[in-house]
C-alpha positions as CSV (number, residue, x, y, z in Angstrom):
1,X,-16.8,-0.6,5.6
2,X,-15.7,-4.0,6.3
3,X,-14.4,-5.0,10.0
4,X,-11.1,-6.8,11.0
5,X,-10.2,-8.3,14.1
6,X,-7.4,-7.1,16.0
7,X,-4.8,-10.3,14.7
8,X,-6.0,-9.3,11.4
9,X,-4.7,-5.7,11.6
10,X,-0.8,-7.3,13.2
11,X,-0.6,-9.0,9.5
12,X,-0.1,-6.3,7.9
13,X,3.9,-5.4,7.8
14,X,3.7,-1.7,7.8
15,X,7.2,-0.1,8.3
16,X,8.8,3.4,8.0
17,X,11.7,4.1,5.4
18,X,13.6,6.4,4.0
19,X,13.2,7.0,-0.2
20,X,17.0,6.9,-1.3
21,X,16.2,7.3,-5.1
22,X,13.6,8.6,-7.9
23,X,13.3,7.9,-11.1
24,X,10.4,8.7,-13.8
25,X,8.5,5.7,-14.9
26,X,6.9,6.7,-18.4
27,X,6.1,3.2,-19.1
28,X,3.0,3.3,-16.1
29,X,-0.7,3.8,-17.4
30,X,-1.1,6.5,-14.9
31,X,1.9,9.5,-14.0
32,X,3.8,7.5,-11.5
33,X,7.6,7.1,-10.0
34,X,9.8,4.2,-9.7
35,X,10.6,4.8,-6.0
36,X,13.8,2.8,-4.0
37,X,12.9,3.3,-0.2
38,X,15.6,1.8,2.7
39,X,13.8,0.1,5.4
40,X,16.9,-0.5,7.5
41,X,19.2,-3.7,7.5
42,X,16.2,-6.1,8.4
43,X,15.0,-5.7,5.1
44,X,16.8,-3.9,3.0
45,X,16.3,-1.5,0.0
46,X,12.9,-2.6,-2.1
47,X,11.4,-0.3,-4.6
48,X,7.9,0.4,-5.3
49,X,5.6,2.7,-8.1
50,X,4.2,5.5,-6.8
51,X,1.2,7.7,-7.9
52,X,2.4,10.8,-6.0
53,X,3.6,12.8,-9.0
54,X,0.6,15.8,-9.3
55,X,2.5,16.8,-5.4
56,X,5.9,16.3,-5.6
57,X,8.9,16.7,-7.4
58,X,11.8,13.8,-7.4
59,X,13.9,16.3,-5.6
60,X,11.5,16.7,-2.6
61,X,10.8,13.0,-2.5
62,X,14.5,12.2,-1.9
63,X,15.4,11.8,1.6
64,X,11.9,11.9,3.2
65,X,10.4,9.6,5.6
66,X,7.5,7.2,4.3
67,X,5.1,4.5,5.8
68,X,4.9,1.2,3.4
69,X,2.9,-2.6,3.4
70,X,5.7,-4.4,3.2
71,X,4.6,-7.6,3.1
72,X,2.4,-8.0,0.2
73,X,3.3,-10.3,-2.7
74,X,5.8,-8.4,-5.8
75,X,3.6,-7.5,-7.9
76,X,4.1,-6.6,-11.4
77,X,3.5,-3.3,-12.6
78,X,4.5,-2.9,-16.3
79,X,8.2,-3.0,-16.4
80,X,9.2,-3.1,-13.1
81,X,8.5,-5.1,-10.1
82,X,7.1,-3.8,-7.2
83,X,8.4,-5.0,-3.6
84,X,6.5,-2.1,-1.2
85,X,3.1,-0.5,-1.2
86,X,4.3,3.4,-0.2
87,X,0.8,4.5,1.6
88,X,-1.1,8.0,1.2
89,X,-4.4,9.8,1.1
90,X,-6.7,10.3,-2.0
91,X,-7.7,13.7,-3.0
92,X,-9.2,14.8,-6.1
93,X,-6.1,16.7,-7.0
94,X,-3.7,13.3,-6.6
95,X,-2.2,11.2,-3.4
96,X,-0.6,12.8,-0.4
97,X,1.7,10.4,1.5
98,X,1.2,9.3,4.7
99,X,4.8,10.0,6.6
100,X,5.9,10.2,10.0
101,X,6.0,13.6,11.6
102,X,8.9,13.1,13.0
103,X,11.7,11.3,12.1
104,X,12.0,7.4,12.9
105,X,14.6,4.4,12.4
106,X,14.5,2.9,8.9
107,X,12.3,-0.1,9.4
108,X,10.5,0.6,12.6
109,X,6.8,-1.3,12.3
110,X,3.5,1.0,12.7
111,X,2.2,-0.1,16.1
């Protein structure tokens, strides 16, 4: 495992936000979602690909609470650009998202 410093660590953007919409996104190699999450009025709505399909349904993403990089470069992923990196855990039976366990502003940074 590779070290950081602490100044390191206060690059990266990592906000809460809210997922307002879900959409399928057949086009992706692997079983994904197109994902619109609002981070509040500093920055908006941006939308992001998600991996998180083997644990929820688009009805149960809808509304929740997420934690997201927000300041990596768009990156293109097949059809869509993506403006957020939504974060969560690796198991062998798919990604569990890393939320809040309680609710927090739109936009509030990880600190």
């Amino acid at each position: 495992m590779k070290t950081i410093d602490w100044n390191e660590f206060e690059q990266v953007e990592l906000r809460a936000g809210t997922i307002v919409r879900v959409e399928e996104f057949p086009e992706a190699l692997s079983p994904a979602y197109k994902v619109w999450v609002d981070f509040g009025e500093e920055l908006g709505e941006r939308k992001s690909s998600a991996q998180i399909t083997h644990h929820y349904t688009i009805d149960e993403l809808v509304g929740r609470q997420i934690i997201a990089v927000v300041n990596f470069p768009v990156k293109q992923i097949g059809p869509m650009k993506s403006e957020c990196l939504i974060t969560g855990f690796y198991r062998d039976d798919g990604v569990v998202l890393a939320v809040p366990d309680k609710v927090v502003p739109n936009g509030v940074k990880l600190g």
